[in-house]
MIMI-306315 format. One line per 4 residues: their letters; for each residue x, y, z of N, C-alpha, C. Coordinates in nm, 3 decimals, always signed. Example, Ala and Ser with C-alpha at 12.3 -4.5 7.8 and 13.67 -1.06 7.14 Angstrom:
as = +1.319/-0.569/+0.780/+1.230/-0.450/+0.780/+1.320/-0.330/+0.780; +1.285/-0.225/+0.708/+1.367/-0.106/+0.714/+1.290/+0.003/+0.787
END
This chain:
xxxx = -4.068/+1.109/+5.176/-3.973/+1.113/+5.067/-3.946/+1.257/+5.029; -3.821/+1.245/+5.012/-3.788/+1.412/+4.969/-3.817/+1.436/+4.820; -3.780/+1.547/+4.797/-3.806/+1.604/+4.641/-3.670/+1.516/+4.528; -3.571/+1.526/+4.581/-3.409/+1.498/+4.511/-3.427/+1.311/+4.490
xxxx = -3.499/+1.222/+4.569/-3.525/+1.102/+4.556/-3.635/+1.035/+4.456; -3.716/+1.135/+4.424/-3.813/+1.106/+4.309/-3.772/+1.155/+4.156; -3.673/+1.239/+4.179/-3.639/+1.317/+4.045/-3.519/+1.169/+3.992; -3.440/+1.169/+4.055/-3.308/+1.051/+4.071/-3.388/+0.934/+3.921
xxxx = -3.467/+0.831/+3.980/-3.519/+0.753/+3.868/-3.577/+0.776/+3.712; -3.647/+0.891/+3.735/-3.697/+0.989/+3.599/-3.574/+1.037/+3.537; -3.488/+1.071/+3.575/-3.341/+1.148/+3.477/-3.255/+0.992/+3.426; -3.260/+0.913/+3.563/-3.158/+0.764/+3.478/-3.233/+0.702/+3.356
xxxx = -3.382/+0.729/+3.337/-3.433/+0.685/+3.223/-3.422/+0.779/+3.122; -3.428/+0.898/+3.126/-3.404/+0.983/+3.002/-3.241/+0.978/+2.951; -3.172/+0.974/+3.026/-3.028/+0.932/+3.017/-3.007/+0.828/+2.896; -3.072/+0.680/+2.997/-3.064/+0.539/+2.910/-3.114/+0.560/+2.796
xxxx = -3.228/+0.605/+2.781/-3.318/+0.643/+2.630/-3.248/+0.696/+2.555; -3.154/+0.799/+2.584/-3.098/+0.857/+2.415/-2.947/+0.795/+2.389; -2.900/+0.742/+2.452/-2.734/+0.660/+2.394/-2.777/+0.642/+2.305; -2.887/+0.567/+2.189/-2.851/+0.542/+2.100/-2.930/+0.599/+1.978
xxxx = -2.885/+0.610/+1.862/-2.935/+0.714/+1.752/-3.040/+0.682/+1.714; -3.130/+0.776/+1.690/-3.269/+0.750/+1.595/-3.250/+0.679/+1.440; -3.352/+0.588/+1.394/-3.339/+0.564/+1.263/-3.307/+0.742/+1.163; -3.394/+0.823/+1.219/-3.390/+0.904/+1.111/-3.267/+0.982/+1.159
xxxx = -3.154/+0.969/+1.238/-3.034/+1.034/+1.226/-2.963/+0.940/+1.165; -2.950/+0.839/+1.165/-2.868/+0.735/+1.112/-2.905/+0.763/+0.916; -3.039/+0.778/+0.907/-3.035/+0.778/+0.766/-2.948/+0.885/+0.721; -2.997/+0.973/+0.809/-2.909/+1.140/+0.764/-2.769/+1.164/+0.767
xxxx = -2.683/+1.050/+0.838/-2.594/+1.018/+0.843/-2.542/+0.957/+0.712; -2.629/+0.874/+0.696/-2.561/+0.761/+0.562/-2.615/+0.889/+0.405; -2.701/+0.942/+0.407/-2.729/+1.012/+0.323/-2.635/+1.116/+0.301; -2.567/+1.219/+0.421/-2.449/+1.279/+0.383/-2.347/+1.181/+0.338
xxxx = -2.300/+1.057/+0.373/-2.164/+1.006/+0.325/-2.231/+1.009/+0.214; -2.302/+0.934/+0.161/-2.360/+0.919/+0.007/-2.332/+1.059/-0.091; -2.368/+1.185/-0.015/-2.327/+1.316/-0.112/-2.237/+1.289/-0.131; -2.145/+1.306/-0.015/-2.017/+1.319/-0.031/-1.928/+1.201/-0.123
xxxx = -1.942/+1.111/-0.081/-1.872/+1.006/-0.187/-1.923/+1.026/-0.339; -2.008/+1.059/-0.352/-2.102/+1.052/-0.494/-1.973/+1.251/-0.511; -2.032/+1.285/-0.486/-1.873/+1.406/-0.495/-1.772/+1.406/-0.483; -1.742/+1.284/-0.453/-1.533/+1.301/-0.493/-1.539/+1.212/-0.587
xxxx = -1.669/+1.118/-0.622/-1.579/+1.060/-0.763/-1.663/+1.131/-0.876; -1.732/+1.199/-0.857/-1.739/+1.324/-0.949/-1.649/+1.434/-0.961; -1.559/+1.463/-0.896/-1.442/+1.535/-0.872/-1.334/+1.451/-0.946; -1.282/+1.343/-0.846/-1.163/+1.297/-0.897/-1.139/+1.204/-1.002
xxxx = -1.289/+1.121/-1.068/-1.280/+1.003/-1.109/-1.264/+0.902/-1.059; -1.275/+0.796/-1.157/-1.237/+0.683/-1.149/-1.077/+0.637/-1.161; -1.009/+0.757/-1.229/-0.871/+0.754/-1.248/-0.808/+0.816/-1.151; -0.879/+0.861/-1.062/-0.792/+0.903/-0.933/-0.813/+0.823/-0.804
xxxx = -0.913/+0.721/-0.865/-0.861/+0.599/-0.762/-0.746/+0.477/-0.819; -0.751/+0.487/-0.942/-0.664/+0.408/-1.008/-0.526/+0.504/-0.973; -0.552/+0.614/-0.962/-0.379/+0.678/-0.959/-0.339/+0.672/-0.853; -0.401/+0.665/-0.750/-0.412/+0.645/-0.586/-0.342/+0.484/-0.580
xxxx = -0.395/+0.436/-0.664/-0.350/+0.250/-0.619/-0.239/+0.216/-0.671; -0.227/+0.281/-0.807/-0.091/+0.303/-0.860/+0.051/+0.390/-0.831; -0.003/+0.418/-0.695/+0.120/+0.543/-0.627/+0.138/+0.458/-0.478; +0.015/+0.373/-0.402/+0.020/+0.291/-0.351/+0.165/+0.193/-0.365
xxxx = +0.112/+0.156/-0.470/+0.203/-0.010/-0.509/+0.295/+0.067/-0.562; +0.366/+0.109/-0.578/+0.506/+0.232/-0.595/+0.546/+0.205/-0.442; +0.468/+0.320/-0.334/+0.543/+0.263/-0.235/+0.535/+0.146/-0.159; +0.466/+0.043/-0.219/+0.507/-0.067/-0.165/+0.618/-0.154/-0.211
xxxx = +0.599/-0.122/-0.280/+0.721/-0.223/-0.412/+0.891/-0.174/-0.355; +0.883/-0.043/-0.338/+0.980/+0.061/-0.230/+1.001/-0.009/-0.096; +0.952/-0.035/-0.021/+0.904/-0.115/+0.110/+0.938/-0.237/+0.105; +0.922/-0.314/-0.015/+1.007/-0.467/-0.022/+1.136/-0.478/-0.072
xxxx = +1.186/-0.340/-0.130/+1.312/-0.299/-0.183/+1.382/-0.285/-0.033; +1.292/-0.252/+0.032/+1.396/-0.217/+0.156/+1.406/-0.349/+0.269; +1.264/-0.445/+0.251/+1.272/-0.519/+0.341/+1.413/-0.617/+0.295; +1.416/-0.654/+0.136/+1.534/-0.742/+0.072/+1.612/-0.716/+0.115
xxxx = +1.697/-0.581/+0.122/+1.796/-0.518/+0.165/+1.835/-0.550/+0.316; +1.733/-0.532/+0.432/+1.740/-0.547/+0.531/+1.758/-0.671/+0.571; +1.705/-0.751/+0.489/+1.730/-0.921/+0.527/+1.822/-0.952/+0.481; +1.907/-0.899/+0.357/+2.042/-0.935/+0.319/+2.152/-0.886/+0.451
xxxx = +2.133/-0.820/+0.488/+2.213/-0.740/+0.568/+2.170/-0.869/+0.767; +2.124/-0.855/+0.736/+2.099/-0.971/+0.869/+2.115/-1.091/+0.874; +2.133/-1.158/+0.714/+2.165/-1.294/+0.701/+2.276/-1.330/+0.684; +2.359/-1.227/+0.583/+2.447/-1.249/+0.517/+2.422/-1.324/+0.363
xxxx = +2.292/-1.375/+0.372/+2.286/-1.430/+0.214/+2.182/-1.344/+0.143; +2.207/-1.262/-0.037/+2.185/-1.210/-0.134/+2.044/-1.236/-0.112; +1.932/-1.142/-0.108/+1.805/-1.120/-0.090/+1.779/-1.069/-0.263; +1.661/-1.076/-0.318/+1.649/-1.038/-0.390/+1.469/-1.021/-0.487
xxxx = +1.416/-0.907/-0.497/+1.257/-0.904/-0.538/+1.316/-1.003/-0.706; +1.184/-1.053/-0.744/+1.192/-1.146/-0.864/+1.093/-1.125/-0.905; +1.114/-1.058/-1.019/+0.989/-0.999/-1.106/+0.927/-1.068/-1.237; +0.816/-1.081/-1.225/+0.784/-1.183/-1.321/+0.671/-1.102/-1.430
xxxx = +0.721/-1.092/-1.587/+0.693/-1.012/-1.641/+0.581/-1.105/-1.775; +0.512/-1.069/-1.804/+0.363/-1.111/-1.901/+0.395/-0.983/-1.982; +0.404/-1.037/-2.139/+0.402/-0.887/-2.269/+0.462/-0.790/-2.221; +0.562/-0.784/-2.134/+0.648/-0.696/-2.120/+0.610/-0.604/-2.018
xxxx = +0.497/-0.621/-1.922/+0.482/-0.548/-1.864/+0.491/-0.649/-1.722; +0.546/-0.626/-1.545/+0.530/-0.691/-1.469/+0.395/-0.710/-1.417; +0.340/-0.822/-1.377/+0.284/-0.886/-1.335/+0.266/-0.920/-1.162; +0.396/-1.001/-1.108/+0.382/-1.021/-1.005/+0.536/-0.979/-0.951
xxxx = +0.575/-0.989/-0.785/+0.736/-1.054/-0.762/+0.694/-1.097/-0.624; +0.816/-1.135/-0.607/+0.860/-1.195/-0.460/+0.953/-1.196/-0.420; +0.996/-1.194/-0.271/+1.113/-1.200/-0.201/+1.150/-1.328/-0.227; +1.275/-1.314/-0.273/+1.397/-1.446/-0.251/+1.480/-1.433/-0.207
xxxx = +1.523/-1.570/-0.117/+1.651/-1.574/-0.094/+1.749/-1.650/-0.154; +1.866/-1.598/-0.189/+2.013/-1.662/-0.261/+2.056/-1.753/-0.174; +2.047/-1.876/-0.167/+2.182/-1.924/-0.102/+2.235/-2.060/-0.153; +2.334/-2.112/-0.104/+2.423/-2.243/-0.186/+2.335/-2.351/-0.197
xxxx = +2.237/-2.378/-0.194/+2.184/-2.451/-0.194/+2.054/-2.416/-0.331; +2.080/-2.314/-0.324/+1.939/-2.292/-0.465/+1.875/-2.157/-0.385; +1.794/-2.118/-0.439/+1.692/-1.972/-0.386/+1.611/-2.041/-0.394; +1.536/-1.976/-0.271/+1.435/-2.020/-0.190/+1.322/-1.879/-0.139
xxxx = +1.204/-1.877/-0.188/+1.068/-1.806/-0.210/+1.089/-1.748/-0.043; +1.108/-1.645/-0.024/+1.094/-1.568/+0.155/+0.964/-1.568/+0.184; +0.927/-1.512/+0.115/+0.750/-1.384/+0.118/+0.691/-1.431/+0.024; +0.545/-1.390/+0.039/+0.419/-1.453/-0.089/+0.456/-1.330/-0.191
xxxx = +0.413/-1.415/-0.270/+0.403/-1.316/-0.414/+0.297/-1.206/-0.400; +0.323/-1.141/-0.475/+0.270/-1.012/-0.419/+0.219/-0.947/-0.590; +0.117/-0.964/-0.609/+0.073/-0.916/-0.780/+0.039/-0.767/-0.759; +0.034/-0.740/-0.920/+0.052/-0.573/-0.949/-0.128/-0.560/-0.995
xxxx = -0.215/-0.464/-0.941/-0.364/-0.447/-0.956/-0.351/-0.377/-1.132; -0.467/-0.432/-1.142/-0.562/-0.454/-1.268/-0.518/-0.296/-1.343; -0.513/-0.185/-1.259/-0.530/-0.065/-1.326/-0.415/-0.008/-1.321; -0.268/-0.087/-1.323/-0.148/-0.065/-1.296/-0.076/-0.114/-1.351
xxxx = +0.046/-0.047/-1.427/+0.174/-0.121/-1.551/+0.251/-0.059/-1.468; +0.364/-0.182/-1.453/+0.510/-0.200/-1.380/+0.558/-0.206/-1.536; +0.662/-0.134/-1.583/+0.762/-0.204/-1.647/+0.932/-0.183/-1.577; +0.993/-0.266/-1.609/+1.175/-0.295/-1.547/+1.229/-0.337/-1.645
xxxx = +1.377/-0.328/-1.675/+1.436/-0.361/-1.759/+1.507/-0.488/-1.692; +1.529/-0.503/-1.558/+1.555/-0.614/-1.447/+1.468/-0.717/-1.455; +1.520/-0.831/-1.404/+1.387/-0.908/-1.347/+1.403/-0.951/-1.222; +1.532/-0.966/-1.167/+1.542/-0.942/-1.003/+1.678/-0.833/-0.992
xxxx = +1.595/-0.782/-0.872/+1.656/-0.679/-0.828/+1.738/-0.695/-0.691; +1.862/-0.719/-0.682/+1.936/-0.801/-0.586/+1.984/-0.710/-0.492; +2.065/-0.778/-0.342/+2.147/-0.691/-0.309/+2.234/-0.798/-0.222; +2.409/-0.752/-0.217/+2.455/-0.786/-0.144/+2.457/-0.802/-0.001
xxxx = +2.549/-0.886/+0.072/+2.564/-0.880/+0.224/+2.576/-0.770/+0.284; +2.681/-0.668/+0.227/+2.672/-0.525/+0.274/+2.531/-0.440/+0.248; +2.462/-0.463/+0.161/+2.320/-0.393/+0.172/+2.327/-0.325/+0.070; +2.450/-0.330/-0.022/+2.457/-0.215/-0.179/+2.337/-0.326/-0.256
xxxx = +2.282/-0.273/-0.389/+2.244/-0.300/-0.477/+2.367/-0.361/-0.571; +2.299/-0.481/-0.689/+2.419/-0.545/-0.779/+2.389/-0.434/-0.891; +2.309/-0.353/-0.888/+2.289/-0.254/-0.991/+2.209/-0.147/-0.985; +2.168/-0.028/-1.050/+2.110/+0.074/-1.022/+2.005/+0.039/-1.085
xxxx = +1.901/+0.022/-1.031/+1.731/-0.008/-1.048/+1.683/+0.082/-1.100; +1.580/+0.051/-1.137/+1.444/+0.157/-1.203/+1.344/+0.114/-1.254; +1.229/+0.141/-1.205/+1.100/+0.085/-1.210/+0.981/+0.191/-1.229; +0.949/+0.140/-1.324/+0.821/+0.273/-1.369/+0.700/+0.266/-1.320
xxxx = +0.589/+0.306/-1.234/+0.447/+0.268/-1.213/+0.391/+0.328/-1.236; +0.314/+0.306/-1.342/+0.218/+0.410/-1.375/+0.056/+0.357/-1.368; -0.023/+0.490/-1.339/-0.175/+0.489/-1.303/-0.239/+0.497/-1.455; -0.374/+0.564/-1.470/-0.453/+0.624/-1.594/-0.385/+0.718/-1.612
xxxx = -0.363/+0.820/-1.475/-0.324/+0.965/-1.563/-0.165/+1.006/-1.476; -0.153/+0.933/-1.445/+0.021/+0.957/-1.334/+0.090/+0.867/-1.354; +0.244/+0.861/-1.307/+0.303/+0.783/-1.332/+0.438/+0.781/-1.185; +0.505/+0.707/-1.173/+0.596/+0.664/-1.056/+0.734/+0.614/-1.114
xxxx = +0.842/+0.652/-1.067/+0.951/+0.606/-1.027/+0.975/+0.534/-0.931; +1.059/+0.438/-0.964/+1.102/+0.354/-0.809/+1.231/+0.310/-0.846; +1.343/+0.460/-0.802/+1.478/+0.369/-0.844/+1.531/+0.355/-0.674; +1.659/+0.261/-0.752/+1.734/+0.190/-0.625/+1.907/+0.267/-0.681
xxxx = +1.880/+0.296/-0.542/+2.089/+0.361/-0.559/+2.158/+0.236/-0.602; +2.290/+0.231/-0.625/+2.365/+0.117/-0.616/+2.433/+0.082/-0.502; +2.511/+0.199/-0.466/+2.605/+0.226/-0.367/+2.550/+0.174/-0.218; +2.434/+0.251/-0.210/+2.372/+0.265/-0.038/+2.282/+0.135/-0.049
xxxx = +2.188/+0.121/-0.219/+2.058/+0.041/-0.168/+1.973/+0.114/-0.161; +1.922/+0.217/-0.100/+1.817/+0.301/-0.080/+1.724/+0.307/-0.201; +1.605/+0.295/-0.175/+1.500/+0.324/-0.260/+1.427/+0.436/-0.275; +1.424/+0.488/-0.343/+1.335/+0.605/-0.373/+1.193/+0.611/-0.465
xxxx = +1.123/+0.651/-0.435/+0.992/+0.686/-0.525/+0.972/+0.848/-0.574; +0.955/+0.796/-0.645/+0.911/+1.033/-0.687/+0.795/+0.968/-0.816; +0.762/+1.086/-0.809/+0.641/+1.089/-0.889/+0.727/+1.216/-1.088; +0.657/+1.126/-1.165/+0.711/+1.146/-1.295/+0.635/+1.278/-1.385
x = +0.643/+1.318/-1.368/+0.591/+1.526/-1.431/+0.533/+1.442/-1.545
END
């Protein structure tokens, strides 16, 4: 037997042996995320995850403004979010569709999180076959310490979000 044929089996086992991590790297692993998470919500708060979820659902609410739009425009029948408001502040909406027969629920309802006020002066926000808006929208979202816009052109439809100084 040569020298290169005995070494061959001794290296495929040191190989196999380390793929996988030691307990005590794995702790050291979970122990840095732990700093670190334990330091950004010492940094940012608790209100900068609430402002995070509340800038979230801004652009989502934006995103179903556009899906309505897009499905009006492909059907030909009036799409429209339907906002359903508790003490004046929204609560939930949903995609509807307009047609001769009555409106009919598209999409699941879609609720607004715990640490988040929608208010609208609307309660559905429509759009024609051409894809315009029946009116110029505006929707406020606000976090603990931020707040959101979500208006709708009339003309184009287009939605916009910006954030409120």
């Amino acid at each position: 037997m040569d020298n290169h044929s005995i070494r061959a089996p001794l290296m495929a086992c040191r190989e196999s042996s380390r793929r996988a991590m030691s307990l005590l790297e794995l702790t050291a692993v979970v122990a840095i995320l732990g700093l670190v998470t334990a330091a950004s919500i010492t940094r940012y708060g608790h209100s900068g995850v609430g402002n995070g979820g509340a800038e979230g659902f801004a652009r989502n609410l934006a995103l179903s403004l556009v899906h309505a739009r897009r499905s009006t425009i492909a059907t030909g029948d009036n799409h429209f979010l339907g906002l359903t408001s508790s003490g004046g502040n929204v609560t939930s909406y949903a995609l509807i569709r307009r047609t001769g027969g009555g409106d009919a629920q598209v999409d699941e309802t879609r609720t607004v999180p715990l640490d988040v006020t929608v208010n609208s002066v609307d309660s559905e926000l429509e759009f024609d076959f051409d894809g315009s808006a029946l009116g110029s929208y505006s929707i406020s979202v606000a976090g603990p310490d931020r707040s959101w816009s979500v208006s709708v052109v009339m003309l184009s439809g287009a939605a916009l979000v910006s954030e409120i100084p």
